[in-house]
C-alpha positions as a printed NumPy array, in Angstrom:
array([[164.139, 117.412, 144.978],
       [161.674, 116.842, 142.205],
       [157.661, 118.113, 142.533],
       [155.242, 116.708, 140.689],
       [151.903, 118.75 , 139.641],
       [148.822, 118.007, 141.311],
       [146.793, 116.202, 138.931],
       [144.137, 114.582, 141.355],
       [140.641, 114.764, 140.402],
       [139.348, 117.232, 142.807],
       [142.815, 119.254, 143.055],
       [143.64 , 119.626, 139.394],
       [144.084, 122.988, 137.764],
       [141.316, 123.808, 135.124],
       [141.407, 126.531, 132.245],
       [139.27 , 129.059, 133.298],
       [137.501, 129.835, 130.264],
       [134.438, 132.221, 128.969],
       [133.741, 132.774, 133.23 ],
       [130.829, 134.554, 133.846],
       [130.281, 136.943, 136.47 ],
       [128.111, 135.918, 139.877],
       [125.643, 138.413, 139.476],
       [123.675, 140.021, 136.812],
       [121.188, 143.071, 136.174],
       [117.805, 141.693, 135.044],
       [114.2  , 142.309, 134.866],
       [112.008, 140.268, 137.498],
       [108.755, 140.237, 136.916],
       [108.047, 139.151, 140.301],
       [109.243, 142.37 , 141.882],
       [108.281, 145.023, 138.773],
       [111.948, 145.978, 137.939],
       [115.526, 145.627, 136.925],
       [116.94 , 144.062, 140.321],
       [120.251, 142.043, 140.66 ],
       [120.324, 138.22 , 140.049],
       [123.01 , 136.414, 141.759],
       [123.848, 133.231, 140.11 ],
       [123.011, 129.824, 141.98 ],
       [124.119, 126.997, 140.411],
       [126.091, 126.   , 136.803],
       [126.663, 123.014, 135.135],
       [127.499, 121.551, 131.778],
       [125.001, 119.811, 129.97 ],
       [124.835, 118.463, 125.916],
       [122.97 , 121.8  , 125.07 ],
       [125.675, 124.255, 126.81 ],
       [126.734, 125.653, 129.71 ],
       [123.024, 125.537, 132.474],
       [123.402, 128.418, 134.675],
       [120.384, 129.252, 137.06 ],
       [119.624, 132.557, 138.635],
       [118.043, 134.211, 141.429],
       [116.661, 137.974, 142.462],
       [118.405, 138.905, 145.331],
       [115.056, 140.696, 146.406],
       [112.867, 137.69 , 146.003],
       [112.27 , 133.998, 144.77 ],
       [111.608, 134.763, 141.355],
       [114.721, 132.689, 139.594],
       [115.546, 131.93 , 136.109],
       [117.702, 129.743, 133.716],
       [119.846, 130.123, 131.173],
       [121.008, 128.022, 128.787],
       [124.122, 128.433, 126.464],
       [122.312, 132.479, 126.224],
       [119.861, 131.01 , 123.801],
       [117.169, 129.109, 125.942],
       [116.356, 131.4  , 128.955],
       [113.276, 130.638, 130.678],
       [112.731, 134.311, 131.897],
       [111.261, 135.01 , 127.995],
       [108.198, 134.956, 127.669],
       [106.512, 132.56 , 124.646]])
């Protein structure tokens, strides 16, 4: 009996590549302190990989681009 792979466009296998992690240690200014950020949403865009986050404590969230555009810096 011959299987073939499953190559349909929502079932295909994908190389999991330079993952990051759900969750990250960073400084909210919203609560005064290093909290946890848990990753929201991620998507690839011409300038990188767009990955938002959000303090688990409160709304205060974030966005980085590629690492080098991350609107939690201040100007």
């Amino acid at each position: 009996m011959r299987t073939f792979p499953r190559t349909g466009s929502f079932n295909g296998t994908r190389a999991q590549t330079g993952c990051m992690s759900l969750e990250l240690e960073h400084y909210c200014p919203k609560c005064e302190e290093y909290s946890e950020f848990w990753k929201v949403a991620s998507t690839t865009m011409h300038l990188g990989q767009k990955v938002k986050w959000h303090c688990g404590e409160c709304d205060y969230g974030f966005v980085r681009i590629d690492g080098e555009v991350d609107t939690a810096q201040s100007a």
